[in-house]
N, CA, C and O atoms as CSV, one atom per row, in Angstrom:
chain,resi,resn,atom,element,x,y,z
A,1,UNK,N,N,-15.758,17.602,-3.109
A,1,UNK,CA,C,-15.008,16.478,-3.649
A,1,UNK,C,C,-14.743,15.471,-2.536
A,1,UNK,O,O,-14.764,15.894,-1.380
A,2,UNK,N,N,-14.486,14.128,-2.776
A,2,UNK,CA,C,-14.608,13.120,-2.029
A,2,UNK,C,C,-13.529,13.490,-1.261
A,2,UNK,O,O,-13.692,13.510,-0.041
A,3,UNK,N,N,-12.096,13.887,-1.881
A,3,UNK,CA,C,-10.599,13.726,-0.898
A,3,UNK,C,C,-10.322,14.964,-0.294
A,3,UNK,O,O,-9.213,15.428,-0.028
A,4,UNK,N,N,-11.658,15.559,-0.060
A,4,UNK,CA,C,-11.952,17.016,0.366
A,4,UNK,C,C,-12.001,16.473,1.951
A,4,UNK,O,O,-11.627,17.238,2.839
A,5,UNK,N,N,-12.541,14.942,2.318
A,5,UNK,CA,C,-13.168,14.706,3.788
A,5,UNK,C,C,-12.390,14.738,4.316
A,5,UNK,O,O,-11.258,14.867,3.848
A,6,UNK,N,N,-12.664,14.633,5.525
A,6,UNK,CA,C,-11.795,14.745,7.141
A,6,UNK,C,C,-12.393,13.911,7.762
A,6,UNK,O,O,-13.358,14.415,8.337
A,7,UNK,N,N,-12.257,12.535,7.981
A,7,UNK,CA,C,-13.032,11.052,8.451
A,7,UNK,C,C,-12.429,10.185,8.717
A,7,UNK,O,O,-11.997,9.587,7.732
A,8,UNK,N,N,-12.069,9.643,9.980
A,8,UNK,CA,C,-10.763,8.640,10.953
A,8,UNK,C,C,-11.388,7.237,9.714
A,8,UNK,O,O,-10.533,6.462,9.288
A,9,UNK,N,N,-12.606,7.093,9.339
A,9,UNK,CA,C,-13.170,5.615,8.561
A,9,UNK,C,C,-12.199,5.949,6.935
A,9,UNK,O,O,-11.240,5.351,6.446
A,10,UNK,N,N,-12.943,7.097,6.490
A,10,UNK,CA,C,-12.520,6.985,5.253
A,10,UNK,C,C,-11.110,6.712,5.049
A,10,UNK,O,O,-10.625,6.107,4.093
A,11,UNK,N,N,-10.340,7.347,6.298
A,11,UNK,CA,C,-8.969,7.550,6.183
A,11,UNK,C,C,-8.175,5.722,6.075
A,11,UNK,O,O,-7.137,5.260,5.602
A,12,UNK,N,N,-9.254,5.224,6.734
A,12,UNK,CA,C,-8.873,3.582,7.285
A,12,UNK,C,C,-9.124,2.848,5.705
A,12,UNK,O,O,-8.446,1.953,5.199
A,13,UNK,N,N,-10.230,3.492,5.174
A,13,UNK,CA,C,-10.484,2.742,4.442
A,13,UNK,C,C,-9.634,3.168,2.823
A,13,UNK,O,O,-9.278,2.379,1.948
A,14,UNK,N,N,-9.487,4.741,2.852
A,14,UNK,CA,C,-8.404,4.716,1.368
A,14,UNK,C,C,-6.809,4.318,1.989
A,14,UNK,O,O,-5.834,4.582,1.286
A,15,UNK,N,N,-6.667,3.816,3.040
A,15,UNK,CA,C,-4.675,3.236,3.534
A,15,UNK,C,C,-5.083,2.154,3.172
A,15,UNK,O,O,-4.204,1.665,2.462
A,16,UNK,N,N,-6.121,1.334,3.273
A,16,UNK,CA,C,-6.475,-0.361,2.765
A,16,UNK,C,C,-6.612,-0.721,1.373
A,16,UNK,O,O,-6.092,-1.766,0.982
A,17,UNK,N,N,-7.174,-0.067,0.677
A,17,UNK,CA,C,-7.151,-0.097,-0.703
A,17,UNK,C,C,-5.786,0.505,-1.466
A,17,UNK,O,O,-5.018,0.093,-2.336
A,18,UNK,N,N,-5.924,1.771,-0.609
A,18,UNK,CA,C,-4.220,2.317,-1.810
A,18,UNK,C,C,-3.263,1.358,-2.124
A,18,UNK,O,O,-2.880,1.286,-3.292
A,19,UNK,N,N,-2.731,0.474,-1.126
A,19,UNK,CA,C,-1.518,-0.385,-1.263
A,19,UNK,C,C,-2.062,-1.487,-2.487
A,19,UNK,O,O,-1.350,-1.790,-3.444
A,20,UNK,N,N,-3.193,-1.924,-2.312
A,20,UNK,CA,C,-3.426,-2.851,-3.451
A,20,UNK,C,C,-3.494,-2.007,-4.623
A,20,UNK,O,O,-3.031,-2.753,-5.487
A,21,UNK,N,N,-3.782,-0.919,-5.187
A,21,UNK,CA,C,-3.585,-0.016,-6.422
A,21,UNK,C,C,-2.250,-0.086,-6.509
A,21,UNK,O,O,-1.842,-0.295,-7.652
A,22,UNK,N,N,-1.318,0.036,-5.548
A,22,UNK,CA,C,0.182,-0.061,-5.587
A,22,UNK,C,C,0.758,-1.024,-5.728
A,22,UNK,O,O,1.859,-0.913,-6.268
A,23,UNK,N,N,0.533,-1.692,-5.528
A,23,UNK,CA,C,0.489,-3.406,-6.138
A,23,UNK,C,C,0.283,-3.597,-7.355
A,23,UNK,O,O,1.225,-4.050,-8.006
A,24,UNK,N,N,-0.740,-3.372,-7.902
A,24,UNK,CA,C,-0.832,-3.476,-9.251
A,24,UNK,C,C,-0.493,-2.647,-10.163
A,24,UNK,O,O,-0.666,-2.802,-11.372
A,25,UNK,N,N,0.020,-1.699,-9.606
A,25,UNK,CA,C,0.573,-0.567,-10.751
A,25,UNK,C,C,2.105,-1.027,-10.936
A,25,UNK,O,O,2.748,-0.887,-11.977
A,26,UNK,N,N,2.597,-1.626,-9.683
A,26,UNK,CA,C,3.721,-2.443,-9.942
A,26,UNK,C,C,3.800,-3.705,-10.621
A,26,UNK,O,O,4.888,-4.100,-11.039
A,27,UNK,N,N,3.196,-4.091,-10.707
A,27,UNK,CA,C,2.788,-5.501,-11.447
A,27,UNK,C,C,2.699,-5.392,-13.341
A,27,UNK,O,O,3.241,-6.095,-14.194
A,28,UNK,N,N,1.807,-4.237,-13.465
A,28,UNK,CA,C,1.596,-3.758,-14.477
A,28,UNK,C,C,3.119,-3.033,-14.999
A,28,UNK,O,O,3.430,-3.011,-16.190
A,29,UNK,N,N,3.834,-2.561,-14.103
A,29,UNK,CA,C,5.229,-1.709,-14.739
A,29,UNK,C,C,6.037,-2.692,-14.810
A,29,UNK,O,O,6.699,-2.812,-15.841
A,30,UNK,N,N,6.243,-3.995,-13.338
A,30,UNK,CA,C,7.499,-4.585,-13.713
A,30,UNK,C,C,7.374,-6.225,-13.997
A,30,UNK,O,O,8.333,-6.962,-14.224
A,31,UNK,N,N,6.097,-6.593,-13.939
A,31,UNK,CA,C,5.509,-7.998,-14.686
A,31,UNK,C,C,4.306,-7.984,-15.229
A,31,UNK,O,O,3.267,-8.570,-14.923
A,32,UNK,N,N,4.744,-6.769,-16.611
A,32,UNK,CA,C,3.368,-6.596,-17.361
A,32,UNK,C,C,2.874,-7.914,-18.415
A,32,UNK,O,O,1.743,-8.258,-18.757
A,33,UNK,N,N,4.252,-8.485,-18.765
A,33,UNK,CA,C,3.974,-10.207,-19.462
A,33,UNK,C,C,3.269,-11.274,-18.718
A,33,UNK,O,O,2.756,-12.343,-19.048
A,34,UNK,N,N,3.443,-10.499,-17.380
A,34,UNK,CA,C,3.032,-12.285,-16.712
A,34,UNK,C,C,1.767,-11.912,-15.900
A,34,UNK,O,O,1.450,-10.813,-15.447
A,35,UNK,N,N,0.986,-13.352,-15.815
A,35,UNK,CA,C,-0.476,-13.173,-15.575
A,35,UNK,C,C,0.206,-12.925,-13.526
A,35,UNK,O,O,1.305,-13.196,-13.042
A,36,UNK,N,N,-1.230,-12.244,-12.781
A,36,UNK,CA,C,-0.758,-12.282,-11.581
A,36,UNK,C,C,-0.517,-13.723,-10.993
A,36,UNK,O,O,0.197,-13.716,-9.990
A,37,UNK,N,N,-0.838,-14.613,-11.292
A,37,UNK,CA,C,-0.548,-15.977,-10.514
A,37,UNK,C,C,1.506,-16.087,-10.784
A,37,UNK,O,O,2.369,-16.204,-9.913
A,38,UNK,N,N,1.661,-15.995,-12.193
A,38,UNK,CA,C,2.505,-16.061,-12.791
A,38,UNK,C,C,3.823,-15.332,-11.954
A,38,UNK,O,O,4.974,-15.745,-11.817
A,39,UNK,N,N,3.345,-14.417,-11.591
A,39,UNK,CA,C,3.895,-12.786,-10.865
A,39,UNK,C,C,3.888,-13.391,-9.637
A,39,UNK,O,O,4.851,-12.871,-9.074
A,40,UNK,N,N,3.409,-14.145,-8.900
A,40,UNK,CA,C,3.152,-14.677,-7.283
A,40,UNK,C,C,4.207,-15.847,-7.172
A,40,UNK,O,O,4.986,-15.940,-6.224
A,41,UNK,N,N,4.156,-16.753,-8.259
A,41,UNK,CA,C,5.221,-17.812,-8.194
A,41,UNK,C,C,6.541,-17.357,-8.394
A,41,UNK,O,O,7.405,-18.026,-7.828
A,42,UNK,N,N,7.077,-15.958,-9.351
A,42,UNK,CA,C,8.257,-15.752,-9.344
A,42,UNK,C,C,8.574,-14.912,-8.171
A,42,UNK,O,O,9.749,-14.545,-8.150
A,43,UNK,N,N,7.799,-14.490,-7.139
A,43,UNK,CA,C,8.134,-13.633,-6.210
A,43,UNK,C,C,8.459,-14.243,-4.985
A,43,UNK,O,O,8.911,-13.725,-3.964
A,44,UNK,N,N,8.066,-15.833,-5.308
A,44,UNK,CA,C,8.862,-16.621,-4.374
A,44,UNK,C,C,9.463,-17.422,-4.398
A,44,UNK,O,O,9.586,-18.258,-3.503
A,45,UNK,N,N,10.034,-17.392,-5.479
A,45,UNK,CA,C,11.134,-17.993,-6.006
A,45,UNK,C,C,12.517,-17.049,-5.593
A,45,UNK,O,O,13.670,-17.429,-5.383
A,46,UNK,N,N,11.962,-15.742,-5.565
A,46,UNK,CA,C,12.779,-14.694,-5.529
A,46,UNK,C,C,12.196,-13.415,-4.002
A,46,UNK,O,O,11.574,-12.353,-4.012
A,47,UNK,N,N,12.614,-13.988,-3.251
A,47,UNK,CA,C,12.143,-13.267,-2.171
A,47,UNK,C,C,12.408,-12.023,-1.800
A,47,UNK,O,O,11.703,-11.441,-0.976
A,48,UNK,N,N,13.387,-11.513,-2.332
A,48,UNK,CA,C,13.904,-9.841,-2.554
A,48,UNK,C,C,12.633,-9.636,-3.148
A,48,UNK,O,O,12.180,-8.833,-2.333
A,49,UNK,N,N,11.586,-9.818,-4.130
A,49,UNK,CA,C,10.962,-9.436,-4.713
A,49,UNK,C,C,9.671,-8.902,-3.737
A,49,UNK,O,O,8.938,-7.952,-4.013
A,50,UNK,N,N,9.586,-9.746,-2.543
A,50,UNK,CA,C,8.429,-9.080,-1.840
A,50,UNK,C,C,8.865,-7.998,-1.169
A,50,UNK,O,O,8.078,-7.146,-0.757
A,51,UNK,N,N,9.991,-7.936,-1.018
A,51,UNK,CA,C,10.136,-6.457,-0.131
A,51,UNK,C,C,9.430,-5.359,-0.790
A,51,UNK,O,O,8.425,-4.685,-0.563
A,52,UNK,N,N,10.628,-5.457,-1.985
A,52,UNK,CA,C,10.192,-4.743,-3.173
A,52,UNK,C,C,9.350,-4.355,-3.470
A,52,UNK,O,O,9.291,-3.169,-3.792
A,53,UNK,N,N,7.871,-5.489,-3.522
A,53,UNK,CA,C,6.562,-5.297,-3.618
A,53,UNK,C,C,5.785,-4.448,-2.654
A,53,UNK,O,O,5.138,-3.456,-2.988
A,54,UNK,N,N,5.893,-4.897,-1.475
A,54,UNK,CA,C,5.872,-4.424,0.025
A,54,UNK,C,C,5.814,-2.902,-0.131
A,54,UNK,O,O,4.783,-2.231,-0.078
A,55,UNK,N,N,7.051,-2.448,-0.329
A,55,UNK,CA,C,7.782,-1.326,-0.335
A,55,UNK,C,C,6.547,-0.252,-1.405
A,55,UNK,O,O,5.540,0.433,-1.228
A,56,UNK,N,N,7.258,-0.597,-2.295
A,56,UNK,CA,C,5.980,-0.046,-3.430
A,56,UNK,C,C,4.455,0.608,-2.794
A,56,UNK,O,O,3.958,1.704,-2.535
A,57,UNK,N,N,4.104,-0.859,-2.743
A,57,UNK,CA,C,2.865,-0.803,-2.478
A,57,UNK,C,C,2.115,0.133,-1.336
A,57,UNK,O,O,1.016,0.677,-1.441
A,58,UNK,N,N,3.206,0.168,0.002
A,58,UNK,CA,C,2.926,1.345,0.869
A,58,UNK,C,C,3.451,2.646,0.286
A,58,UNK,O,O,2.900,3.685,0.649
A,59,UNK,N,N,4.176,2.685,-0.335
A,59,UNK,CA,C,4.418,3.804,-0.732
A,59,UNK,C,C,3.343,4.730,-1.619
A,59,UNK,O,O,3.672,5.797,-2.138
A,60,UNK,N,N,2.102,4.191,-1.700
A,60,UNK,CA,C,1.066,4.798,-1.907
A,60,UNK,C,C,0.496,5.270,-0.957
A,60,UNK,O,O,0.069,6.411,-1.135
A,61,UNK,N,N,0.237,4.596,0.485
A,61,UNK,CA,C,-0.340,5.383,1.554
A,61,UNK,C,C,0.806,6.265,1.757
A,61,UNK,O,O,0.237,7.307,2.083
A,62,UNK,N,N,1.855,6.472,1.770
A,62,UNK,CA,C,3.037,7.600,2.312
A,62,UNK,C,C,2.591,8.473,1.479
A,62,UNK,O,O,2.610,9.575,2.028
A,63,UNK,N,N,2.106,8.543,0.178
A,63,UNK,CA,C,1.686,9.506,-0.859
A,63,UNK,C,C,0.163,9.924,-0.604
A,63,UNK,O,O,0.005,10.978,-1.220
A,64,UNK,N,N,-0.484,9.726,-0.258
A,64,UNK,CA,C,-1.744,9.549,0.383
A,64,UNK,C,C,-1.577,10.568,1.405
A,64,UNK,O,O,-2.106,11.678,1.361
A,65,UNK,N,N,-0.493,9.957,2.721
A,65,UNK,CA,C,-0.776,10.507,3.945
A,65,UNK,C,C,0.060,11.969,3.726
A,65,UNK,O,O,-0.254,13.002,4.317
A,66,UNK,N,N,0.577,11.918,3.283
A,66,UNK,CA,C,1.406,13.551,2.662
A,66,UNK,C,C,0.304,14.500,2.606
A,66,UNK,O,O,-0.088,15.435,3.305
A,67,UNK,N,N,-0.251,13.621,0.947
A,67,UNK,CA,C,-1.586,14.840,0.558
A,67,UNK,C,C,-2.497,15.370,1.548
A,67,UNK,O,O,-2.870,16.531,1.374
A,68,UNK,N,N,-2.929,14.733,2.562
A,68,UNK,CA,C,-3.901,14.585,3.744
A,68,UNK,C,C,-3.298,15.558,5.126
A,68,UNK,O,O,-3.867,16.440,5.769
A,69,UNK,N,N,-2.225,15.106,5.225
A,69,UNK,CA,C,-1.727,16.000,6.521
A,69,UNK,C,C,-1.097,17.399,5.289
A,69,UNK,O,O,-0.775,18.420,5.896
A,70,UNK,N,N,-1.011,17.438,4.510
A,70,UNK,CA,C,-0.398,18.921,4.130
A,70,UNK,C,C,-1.587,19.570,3.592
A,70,UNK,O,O,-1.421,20.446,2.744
A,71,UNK,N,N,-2.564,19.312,3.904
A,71,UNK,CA,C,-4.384,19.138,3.565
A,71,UNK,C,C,-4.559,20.038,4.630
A,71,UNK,O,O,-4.919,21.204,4.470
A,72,UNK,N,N,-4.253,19.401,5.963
A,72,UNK,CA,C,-4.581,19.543,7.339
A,72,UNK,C,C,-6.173,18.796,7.599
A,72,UNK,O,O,-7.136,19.193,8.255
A,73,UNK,N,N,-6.007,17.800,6.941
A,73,UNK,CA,C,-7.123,16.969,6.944
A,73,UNK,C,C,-6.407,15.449,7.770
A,73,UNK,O,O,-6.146,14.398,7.185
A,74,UNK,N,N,-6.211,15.725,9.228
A,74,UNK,CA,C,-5.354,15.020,10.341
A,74,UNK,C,C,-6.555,13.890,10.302
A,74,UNK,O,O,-6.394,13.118,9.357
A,75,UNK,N,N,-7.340,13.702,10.841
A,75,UNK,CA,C,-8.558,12.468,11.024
A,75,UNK,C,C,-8.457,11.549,9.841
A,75,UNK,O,O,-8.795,10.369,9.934
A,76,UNK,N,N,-8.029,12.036,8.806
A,76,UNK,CA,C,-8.088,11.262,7.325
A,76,UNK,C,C,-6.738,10.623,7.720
A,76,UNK,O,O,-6.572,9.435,7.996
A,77,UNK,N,N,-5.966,11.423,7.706
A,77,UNK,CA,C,-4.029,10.578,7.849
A,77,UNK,C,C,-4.187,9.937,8.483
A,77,UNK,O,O,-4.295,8.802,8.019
A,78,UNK,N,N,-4.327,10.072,9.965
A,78,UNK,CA,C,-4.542,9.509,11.073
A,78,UNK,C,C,-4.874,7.432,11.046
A,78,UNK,O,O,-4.443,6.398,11.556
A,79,UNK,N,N,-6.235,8.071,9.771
A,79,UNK,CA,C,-6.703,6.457,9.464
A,79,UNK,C,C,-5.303,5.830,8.534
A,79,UNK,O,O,-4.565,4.890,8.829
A,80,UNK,N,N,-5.277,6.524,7.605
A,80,UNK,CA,C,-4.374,6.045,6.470
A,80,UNK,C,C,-3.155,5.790,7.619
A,80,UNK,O,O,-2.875,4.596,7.734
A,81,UNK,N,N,-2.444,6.631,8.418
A,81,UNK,CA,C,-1.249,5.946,9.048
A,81,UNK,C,C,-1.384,4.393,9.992
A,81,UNK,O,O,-0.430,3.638,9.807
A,82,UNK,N,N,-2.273,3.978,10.783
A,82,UNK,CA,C,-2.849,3.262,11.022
A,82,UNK,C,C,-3.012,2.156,10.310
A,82,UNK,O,O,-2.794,1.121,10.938
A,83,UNK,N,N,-3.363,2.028,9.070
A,83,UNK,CA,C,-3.590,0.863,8.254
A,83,UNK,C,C,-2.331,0.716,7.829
A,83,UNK,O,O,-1.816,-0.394,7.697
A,84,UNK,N,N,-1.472,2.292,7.473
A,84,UNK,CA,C,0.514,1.854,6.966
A,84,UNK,C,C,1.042,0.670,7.895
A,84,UNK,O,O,1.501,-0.407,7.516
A,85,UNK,N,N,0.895,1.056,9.006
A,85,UNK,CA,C,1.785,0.460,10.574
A,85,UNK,C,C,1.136,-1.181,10.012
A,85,UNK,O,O,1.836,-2.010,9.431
A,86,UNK,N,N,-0.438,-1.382,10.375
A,86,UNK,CA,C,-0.634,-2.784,9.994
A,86,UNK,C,C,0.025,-3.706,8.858
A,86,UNK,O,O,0.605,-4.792,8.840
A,87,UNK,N,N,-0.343,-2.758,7.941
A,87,UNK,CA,C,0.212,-3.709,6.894
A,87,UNK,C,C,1.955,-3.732,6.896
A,87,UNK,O,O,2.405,-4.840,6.603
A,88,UNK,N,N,2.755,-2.909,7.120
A,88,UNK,CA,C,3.651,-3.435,7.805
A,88,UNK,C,C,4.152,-3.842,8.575
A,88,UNK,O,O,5.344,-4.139,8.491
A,89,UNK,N,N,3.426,-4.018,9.647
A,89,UNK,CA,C,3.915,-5.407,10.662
A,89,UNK,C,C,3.138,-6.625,9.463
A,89,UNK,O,O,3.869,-7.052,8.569
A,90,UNK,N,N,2.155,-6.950,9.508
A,90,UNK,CA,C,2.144,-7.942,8.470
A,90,UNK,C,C,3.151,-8.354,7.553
A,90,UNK,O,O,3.597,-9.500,7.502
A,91,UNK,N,N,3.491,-7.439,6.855
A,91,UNK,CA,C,4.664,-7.342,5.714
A,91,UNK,C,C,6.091,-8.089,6.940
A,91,UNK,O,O,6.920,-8.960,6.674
A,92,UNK,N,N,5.975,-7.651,7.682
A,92,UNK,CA,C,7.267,-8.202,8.710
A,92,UNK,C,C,7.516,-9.560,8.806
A,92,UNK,O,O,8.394,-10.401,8.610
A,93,UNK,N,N,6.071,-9.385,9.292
A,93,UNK,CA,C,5.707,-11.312,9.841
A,93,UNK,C,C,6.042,-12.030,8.122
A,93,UNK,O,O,6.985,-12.743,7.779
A,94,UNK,N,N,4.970,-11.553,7.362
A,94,UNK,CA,C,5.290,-12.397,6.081
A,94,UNK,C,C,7.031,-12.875,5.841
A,94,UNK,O,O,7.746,-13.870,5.722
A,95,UNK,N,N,7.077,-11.425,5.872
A,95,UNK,CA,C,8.759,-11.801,5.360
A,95,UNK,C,C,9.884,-12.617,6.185
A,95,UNK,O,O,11.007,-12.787,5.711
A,96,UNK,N,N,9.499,-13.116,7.471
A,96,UNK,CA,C,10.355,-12.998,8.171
A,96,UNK,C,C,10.033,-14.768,9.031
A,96,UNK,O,O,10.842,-15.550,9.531
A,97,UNK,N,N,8.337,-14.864,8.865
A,97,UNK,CA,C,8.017,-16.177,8.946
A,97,UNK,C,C,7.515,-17.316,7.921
A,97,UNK,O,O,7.305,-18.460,8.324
């Protein structure tokens, strides 16, 4: 099975994608009426809302990197923690500049 690997790439590459699945699964639960553009203009109108989003959205690699290190599949986390850290310093800067 694919989430069977142990791979510093793959690991980089499911922490980069998960957060956008987390994104939209939030989008879909808490602005399932509104188109995503729709969803982008009220989130800055309302800036609590990106944390929020933020938050969420890594909280798929934290779910990710769980499964992986309690796996003992370390080279996989390893990537996935790596891409967490980026996208939250990003998430920092966004929010903050």
């Amino acid at each position: 099975m694919i989430f069977k690997k142990d791979n510093f790439i793959f690991g980089l590459a499911l922490g980069f994608i998960a957060p956008m699945i987390g994104f939209l699964v939030y989008k879909l639960v808490k602005f399932k009426g509104l188109t995503l553009s729709e969803m982008l203009q009220w989130m800055k109108l309302n800036p609590n809302l990106i944390s929020v989003s933020i938050s969420v959205s890594l909280m798929a690699n934290a779910i990710l990197f769980t499964i992986y290190i309690n796996g003992h599949r370390d080279k996989t986390a390893k990537g996935i923690f790596i891409i967490t850290i980026l996208y939250a310093i990003a998430a920092m800067i966004f929010k903050f500049w």
